[in-house]
Predicted model as a PDB file, atoms N, CA, C, CB and O in Angstrom, pLDDT in the B-factor column:
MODEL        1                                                                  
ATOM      1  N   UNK A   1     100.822 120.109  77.582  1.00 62.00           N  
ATOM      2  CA  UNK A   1      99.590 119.782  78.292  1.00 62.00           C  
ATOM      3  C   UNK A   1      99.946 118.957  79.528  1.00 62.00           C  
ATOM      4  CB  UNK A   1      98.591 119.008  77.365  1.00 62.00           C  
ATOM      5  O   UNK A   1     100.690 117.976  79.517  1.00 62.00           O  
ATOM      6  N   UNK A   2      99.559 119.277  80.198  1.00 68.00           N  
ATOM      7  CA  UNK A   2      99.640 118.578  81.972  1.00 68.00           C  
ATOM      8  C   UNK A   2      98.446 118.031  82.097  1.00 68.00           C  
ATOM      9  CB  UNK A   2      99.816 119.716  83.425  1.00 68.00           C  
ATOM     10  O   UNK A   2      97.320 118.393  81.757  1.00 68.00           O  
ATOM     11  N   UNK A   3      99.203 116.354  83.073  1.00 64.00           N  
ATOM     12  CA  UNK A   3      98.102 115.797  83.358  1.00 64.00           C  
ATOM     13  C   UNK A   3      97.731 115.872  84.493  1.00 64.00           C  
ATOM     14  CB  UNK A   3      98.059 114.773  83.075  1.00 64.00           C  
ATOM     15  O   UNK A   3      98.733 115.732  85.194  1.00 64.00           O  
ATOM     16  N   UNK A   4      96.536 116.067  85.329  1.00 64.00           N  
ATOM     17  CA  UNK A   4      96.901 116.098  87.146  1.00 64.00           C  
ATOM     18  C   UNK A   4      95.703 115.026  87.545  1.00 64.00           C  
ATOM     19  CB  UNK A   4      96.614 118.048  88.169  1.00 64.00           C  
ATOM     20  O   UNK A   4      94.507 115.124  87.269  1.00 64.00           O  
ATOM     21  N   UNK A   5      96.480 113.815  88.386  1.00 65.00           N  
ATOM     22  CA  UNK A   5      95.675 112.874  88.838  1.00 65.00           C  
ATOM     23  C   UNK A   5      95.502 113.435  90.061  1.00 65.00           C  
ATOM     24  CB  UNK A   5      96.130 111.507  88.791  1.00 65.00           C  
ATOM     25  O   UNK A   5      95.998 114.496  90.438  1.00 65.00           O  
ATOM     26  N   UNK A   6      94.435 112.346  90.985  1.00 62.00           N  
ATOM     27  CA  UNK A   6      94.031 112.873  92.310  1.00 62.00           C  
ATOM     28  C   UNK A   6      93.794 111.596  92.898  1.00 62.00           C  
ATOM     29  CB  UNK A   6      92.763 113.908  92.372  1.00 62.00           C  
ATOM     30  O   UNK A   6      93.269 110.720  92.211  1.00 62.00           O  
ATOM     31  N   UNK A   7      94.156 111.352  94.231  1.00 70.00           N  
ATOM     32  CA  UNK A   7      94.127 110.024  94.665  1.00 70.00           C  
ATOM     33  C   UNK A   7      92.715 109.684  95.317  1.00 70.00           C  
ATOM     34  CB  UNK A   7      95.292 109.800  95.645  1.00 70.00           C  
ATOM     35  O   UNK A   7      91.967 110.489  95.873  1.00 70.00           O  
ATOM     36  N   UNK A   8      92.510 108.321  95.133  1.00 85.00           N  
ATOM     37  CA  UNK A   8      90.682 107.756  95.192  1.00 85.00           C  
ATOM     38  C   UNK A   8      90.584 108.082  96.631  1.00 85.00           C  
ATOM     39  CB  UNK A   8      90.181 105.730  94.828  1.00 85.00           C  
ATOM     40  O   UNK A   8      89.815 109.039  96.716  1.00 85.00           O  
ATOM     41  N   UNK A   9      91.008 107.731  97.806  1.00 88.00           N  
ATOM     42  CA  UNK A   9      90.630 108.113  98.764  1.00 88.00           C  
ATOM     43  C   UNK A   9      89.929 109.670  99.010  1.00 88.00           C  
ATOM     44  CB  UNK A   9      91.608 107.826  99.360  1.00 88.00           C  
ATOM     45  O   UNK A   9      88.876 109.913  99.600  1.00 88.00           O  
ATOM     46  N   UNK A  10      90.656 110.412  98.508  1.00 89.00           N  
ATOM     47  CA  UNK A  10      91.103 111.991  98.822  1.00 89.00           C  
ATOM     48  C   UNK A  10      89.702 112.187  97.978  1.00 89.00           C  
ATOM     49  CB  UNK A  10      92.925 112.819  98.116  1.00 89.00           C  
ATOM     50  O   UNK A  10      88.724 112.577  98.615  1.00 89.00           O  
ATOM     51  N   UNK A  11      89.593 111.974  96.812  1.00 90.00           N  
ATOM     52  CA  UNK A  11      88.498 112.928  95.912  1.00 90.00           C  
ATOM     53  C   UNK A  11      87.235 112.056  96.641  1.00 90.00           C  
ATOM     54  CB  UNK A  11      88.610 112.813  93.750  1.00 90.00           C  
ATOM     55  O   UNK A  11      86.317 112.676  97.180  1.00 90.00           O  
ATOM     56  N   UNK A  12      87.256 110.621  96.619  1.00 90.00           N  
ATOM     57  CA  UNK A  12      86.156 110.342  97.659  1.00 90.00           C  
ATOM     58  C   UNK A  12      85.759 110.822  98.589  1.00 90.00           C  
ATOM     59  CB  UNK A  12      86.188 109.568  98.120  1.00 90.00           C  
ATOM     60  O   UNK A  12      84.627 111.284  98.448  1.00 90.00           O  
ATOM     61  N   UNK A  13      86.178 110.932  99.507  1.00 92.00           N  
ATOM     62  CA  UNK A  13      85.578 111.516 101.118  1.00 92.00           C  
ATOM     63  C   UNK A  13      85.798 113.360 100.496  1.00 92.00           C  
ATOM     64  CB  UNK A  13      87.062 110.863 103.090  1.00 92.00           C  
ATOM     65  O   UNK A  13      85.257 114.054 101.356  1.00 92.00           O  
ATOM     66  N   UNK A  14      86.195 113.991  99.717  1.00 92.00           N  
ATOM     67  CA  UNK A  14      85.795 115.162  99.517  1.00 92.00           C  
ATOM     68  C   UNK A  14      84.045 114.669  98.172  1.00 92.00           C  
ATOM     69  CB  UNK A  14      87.489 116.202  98.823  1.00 92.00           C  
ATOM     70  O   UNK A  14      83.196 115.546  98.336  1.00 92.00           O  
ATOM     71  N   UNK A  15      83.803 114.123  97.636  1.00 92.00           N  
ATOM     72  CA  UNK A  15      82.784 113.813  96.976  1.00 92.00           C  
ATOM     73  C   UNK A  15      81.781 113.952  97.926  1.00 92.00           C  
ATOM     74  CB  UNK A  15      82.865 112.612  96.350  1.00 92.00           C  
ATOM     75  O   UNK A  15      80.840 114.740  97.831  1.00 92.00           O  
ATOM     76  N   UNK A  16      82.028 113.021  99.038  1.00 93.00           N  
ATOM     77  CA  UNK A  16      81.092 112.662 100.022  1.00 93.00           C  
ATOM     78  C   UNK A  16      80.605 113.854 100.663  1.00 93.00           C  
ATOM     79  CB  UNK A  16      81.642 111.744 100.985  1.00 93.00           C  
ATOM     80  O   UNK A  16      79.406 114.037 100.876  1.00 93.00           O  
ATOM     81  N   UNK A  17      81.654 114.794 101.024  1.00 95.00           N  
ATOM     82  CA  UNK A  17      81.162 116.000 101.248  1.00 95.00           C  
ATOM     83  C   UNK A  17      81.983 116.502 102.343  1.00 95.00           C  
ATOM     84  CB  UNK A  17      79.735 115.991 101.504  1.00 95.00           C  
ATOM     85  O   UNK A  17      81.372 117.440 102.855  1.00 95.00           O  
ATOM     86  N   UNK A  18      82.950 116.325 102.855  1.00 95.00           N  
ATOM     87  CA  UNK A  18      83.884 116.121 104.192  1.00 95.00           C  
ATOM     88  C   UNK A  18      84.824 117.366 103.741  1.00 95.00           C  
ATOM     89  CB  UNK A  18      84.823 114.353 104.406  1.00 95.00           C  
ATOM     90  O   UNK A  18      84.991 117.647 102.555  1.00 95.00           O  
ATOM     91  N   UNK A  19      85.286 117.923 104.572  1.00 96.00           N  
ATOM     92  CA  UNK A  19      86.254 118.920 104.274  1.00 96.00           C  
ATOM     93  C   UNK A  19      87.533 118.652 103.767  1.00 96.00           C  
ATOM     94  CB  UNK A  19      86.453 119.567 105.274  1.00 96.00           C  
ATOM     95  O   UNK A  19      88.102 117.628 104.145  1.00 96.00           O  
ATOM     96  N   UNK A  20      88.257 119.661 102.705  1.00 94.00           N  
ATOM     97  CA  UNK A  20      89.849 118.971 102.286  1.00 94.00           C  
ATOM     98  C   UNK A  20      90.695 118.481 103.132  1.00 94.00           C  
ATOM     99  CB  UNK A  20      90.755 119.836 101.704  1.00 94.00           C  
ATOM    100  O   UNK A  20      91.423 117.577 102.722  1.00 94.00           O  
ATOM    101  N   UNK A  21      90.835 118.961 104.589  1.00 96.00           N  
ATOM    102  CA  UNK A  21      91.579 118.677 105.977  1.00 96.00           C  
ATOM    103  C   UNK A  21      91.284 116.829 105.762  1.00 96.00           C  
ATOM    104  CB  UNK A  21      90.629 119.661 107.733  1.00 96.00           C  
ATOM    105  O   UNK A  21      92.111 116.007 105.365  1.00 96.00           O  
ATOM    106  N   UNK A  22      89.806 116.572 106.184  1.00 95.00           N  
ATOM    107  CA  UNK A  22      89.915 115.415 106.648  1.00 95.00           C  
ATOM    108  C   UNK A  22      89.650 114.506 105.355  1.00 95.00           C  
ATOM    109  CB  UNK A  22      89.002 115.240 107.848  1.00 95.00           C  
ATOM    110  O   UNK A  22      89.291 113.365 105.648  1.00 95.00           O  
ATOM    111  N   UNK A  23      89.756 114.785 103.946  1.00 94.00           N  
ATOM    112  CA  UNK A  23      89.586 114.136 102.839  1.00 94.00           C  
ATOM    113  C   UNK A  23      91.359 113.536 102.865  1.00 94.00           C  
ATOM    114  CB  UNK A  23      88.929 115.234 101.466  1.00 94.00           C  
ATOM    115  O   UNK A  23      91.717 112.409 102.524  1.00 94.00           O  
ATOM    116  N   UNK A  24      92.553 115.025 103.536  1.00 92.00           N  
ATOM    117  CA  UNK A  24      93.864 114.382 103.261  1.00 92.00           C  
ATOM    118  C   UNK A  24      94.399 113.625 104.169  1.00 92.00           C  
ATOM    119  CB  UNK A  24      94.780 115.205 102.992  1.00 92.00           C  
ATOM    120  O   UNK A  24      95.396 112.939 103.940  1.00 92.00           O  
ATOM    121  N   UNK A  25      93.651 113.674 105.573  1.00 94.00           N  
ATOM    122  CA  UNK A  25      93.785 112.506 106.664  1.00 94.00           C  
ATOM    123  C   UNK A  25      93.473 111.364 106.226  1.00 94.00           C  
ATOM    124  CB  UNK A  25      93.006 112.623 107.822  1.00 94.00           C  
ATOM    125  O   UNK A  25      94.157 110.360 106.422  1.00 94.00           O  
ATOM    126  N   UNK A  26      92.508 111.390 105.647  1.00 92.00           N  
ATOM    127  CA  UNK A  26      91.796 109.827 105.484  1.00 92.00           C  
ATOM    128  C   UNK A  26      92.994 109.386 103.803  1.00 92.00           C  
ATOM    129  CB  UNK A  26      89.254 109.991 105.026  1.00 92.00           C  
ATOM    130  O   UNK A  26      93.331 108.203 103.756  1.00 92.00           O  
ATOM    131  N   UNK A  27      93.449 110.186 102.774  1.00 90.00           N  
ATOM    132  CA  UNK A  27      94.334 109.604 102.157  1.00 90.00           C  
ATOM    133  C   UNK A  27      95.422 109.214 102.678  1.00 90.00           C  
ATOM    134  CB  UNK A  27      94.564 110.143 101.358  1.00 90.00           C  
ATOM    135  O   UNK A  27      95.974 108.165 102.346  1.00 90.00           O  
ATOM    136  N   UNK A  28      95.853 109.994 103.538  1.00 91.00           N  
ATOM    137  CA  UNK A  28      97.510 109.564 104.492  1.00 91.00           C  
ATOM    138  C   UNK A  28      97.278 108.163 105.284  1.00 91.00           C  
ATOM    139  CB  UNK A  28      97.995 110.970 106.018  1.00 91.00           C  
ATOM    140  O   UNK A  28      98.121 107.289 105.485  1.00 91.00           O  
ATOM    141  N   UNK A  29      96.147 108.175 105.611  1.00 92.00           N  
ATOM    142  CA  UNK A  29      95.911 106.713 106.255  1.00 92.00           C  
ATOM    143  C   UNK A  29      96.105 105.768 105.301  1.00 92.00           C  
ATOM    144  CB  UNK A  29      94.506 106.451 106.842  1.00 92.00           C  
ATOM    145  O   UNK A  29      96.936 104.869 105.433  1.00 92.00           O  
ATOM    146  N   UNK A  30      95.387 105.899 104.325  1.00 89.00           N  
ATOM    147  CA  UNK A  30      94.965 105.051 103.443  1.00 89.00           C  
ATOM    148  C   UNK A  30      96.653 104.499 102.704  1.00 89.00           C  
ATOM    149  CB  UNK A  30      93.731 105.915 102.373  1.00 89.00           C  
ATOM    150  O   UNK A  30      96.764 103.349 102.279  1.00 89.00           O  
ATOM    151  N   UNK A  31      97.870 105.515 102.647  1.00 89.00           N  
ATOM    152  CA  UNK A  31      98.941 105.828 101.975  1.00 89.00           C  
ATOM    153  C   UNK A  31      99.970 104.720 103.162  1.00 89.00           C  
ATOM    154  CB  UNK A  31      99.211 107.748 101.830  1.00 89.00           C  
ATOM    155  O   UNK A  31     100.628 103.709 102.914  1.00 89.00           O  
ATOM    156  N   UNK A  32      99.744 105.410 104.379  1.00 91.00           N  
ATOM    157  CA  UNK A  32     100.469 104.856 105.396  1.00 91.00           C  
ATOM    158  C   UNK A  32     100.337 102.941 105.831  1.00 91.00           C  
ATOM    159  CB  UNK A  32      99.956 105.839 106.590  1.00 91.00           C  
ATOM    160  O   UNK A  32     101.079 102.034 106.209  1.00 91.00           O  
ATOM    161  N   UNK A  33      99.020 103.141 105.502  1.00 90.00           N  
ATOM    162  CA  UNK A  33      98.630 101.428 105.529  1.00 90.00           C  
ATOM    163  C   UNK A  33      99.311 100.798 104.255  1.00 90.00           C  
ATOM    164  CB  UNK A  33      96.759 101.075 105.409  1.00 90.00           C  
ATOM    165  O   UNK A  33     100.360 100.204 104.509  1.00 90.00           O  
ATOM    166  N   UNK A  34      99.012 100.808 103.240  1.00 89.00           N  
ATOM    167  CA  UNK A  34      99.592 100.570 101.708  1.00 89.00           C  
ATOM    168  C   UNK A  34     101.018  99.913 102.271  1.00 89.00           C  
ATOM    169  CB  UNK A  34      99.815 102.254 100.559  1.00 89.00           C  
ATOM    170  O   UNK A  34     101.372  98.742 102.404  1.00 89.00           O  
ATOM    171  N   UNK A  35     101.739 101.294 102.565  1.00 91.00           N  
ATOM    172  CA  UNK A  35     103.068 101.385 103.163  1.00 91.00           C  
ATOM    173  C   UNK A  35     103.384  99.985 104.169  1.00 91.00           C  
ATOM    174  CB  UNK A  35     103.112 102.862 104.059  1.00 91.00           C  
ATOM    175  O   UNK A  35     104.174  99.065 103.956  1.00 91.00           O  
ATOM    176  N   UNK A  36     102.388 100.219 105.417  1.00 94.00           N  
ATOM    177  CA  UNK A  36     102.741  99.264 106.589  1.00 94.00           C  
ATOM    178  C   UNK A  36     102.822  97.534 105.676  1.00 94.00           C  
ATOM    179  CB  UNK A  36     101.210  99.413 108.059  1.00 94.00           C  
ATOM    180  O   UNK A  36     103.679  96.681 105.905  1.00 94.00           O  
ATOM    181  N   UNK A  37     102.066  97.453 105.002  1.00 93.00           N  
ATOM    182  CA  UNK A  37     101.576  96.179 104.488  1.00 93.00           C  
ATOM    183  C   UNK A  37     102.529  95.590 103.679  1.00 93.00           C  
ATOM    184  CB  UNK A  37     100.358  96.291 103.758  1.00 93.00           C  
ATOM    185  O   UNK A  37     103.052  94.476 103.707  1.00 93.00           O  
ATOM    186  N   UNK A  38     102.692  96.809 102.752  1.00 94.00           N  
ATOM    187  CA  UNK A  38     104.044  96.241 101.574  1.00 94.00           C  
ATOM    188  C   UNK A  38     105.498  96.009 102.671  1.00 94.00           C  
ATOM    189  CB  UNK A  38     104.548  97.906 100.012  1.00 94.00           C  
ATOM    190  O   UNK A  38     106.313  95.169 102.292  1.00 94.00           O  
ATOM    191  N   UNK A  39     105.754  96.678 103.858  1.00 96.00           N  
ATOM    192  CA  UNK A  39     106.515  96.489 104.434  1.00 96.00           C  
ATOM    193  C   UNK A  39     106.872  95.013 105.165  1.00 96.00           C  
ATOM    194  CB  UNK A  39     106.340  97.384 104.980  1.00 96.00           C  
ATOM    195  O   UNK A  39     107.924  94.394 105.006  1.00 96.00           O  
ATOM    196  N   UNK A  40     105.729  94.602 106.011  1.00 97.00           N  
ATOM    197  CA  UNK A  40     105.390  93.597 106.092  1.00 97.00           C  
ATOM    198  C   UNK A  40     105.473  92.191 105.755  1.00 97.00           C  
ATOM    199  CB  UNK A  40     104.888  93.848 105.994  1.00 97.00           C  
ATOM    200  O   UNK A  40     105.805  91.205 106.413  1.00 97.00           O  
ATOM    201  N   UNK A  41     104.870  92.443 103.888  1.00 96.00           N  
ATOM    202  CA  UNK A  41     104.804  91.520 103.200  1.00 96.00           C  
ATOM    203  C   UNK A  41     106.657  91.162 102.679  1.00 96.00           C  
ATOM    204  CB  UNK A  41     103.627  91.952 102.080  1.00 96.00           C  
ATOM    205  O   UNK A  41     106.908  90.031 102.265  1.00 96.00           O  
ATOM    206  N   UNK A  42     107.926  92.336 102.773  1.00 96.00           N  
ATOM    207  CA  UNK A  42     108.746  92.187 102.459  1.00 96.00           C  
ATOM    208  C   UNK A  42     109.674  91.532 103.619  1.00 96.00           C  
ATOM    209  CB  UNK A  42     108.932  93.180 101.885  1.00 96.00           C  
ATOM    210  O   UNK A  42     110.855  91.216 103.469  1.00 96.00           O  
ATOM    211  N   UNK A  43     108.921  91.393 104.786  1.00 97.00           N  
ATOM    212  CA  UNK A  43     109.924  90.802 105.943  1.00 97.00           C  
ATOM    213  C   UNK A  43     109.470  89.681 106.268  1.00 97.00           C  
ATOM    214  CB  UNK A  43     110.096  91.567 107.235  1.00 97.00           C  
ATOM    215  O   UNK A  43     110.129  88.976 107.031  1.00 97.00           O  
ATOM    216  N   UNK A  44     108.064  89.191 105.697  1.00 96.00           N  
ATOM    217  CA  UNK A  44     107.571  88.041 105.729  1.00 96.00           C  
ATOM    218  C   UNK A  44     108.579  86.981 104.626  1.00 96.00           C  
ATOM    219  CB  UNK A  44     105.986  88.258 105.363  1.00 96.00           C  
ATOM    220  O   UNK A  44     109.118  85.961 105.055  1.00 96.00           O  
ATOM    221  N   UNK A  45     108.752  87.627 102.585  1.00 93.00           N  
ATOM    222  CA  UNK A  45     109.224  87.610 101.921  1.00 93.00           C  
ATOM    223  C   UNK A  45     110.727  86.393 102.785  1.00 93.00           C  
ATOM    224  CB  UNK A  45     109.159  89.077 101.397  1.00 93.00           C  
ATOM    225  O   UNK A  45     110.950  85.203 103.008  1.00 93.00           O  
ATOM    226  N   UNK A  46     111.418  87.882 102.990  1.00 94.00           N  
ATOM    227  CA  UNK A  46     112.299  87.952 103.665  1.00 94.00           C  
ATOM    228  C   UNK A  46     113.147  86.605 104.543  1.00 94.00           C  
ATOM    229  CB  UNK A  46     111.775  88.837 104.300  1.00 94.00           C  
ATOM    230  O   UNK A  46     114.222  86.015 104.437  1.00 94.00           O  
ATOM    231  N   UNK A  47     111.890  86.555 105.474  1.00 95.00           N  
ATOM    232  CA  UNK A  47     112.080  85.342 106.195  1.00 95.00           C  
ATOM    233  C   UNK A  47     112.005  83.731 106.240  1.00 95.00           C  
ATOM    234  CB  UNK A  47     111.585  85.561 106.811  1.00 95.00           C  
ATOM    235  O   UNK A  47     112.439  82.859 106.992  1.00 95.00           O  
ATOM    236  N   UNK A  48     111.188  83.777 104.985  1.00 94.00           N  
ATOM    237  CA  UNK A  48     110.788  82.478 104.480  1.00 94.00           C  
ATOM    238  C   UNK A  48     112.071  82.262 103.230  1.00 94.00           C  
ATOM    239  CB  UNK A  48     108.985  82.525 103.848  1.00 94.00           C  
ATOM    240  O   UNK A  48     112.273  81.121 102.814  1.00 94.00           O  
ATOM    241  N   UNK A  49     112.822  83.333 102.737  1.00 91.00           N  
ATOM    242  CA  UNK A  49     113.840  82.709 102.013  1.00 91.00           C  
ATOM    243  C   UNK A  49     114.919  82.164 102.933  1.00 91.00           C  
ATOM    244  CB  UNK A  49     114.399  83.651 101.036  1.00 91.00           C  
ATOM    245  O   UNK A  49     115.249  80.989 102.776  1.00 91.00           O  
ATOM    246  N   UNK A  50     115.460  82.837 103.803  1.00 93.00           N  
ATOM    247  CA  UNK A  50     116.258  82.694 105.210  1.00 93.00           C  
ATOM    248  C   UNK A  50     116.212  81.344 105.711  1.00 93.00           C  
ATOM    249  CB  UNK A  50     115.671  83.614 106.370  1.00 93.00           C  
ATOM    250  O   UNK A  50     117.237  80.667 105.775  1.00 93.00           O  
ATOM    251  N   UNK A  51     115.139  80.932 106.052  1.00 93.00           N  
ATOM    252  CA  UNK A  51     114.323  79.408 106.018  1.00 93.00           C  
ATOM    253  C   UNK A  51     114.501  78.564 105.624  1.00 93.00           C  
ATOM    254  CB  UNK A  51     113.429  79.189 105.652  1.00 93.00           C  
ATOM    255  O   UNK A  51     114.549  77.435 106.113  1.00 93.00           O  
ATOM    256  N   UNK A  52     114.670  79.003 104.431  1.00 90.00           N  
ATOM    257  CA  UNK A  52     114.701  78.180 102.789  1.00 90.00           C  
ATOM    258  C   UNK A  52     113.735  77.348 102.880  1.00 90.00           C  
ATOM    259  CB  UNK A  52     116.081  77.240 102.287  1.00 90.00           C  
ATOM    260  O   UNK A  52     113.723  76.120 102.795  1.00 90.00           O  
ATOM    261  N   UNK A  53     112.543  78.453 103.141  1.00 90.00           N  
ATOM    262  CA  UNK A  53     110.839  77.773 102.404  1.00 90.00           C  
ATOM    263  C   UNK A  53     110.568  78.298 101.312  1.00 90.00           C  
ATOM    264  CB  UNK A  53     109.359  78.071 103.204  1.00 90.00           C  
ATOM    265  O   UNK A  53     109.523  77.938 100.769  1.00 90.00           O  
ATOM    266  N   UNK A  54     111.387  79.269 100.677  1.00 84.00           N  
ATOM    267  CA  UNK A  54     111.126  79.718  99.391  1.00 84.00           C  
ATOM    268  C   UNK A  54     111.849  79.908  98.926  1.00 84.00           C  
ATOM    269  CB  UNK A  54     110.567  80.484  99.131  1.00 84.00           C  
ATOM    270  O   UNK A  54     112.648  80.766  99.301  1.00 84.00           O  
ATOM    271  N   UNK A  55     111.987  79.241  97.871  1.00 82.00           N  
ATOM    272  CA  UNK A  55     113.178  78.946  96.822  1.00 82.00           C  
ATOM    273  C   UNK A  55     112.620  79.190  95.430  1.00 82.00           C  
ATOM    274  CB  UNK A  55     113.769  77.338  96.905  1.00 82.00           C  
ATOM    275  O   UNK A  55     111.527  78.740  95.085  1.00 82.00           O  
ATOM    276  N   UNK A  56     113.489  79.995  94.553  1.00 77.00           N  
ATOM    277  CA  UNK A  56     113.041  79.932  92.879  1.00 77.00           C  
ATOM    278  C   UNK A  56     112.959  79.427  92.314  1.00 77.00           C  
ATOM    279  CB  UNK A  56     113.302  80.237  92.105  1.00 77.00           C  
ATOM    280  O   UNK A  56     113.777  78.514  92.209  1.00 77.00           O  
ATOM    281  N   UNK A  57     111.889  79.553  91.420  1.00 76.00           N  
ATOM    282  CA  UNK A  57     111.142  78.454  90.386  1.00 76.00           C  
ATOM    283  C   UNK A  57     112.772  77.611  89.739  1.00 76.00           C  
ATOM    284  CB  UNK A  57     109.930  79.550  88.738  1.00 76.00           C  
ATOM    285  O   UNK A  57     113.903  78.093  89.670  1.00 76.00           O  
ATOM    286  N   UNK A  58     112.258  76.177  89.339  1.00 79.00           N  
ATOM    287  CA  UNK A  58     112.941  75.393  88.890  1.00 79.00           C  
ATOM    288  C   UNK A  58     112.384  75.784  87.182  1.00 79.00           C  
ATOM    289  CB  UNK A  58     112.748  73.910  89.657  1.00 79.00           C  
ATOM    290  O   UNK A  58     111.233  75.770  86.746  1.00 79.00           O  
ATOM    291  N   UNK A  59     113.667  76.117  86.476  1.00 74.00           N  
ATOM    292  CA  UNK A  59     113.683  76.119  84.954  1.00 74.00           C  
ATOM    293  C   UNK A  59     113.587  75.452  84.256  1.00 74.00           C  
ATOM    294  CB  UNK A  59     114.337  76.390  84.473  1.00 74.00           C  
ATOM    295  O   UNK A  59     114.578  74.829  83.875  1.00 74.00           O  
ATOM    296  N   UNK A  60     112.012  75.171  83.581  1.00 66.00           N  
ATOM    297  CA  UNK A  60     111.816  74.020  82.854  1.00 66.00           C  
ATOM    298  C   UNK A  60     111.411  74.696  81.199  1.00 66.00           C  
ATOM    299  CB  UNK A  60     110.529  73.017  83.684  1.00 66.00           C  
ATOM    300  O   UNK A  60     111.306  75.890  80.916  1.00 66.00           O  
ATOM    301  N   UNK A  61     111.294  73.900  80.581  1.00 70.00           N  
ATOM    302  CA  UNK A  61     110.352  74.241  79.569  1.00 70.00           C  
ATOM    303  C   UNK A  61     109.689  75.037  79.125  1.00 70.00           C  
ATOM    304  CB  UNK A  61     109.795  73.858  79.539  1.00 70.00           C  
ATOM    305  O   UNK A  61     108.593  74.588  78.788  1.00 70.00           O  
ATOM    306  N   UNK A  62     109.888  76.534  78.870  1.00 69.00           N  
ATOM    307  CA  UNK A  62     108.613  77.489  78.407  1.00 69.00           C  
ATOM    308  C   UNK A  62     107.694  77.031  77.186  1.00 69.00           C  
ATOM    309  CB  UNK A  62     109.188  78.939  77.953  1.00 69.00           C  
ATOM    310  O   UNK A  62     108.008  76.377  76.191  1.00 69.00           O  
ATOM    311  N   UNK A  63     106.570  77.524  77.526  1.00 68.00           N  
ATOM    312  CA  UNK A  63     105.432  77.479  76.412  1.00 68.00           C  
ATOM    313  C   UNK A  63     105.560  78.982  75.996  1.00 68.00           C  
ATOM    314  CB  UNK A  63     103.729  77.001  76.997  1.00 68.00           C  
ATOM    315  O   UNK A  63     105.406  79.943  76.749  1.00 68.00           O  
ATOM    316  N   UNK A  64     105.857  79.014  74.715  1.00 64.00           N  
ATOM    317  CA  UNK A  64     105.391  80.437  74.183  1.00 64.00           C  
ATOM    318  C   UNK A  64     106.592  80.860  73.598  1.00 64.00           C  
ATOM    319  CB  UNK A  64     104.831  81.549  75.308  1.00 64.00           C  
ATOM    320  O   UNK A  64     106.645  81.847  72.864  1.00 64.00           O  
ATOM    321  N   UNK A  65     107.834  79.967  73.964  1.00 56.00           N  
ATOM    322  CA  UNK A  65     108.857  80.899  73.028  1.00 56.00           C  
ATOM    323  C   UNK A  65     109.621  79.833  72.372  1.00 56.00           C  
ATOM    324  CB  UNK A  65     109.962  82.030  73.900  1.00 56.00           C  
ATOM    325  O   UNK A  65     110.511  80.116  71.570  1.00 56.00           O  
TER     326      UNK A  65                                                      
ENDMDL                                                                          
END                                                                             
């Protein structure tokens, strides 16, 4: 048995009523931004360790084990 998902953008704007063309534009955007952001967030990441404004947690004490 196969499962086949469909991405929220894409089945949205085809719900809405828009043609498959511009239902897979508006997911590629939606895919490409995702993309730009996580990219972003990894050179931001990135730069603040470089810095050394971000440094790893200090190992204390767990609760729970």
């Amino acid at each position: 048995m196969g499962l086949v998902t469909l991405p929220g953008a894409f089945v949205g704007v085809l719900l809405g009523g828009a043609s498959p063309l511009a239902a897979g534009v508006t997911q590629l955007v939606v895919l490409v931004g995702l993309l730009a952001v996580e990219a972003v967030a990894v050179v931001f990441t990135v730069e603040l360790v470089a810095r050394g404004r971000l440094q790893p947690a200090k190992s204390g004490p767990r609760l729970g084990r």
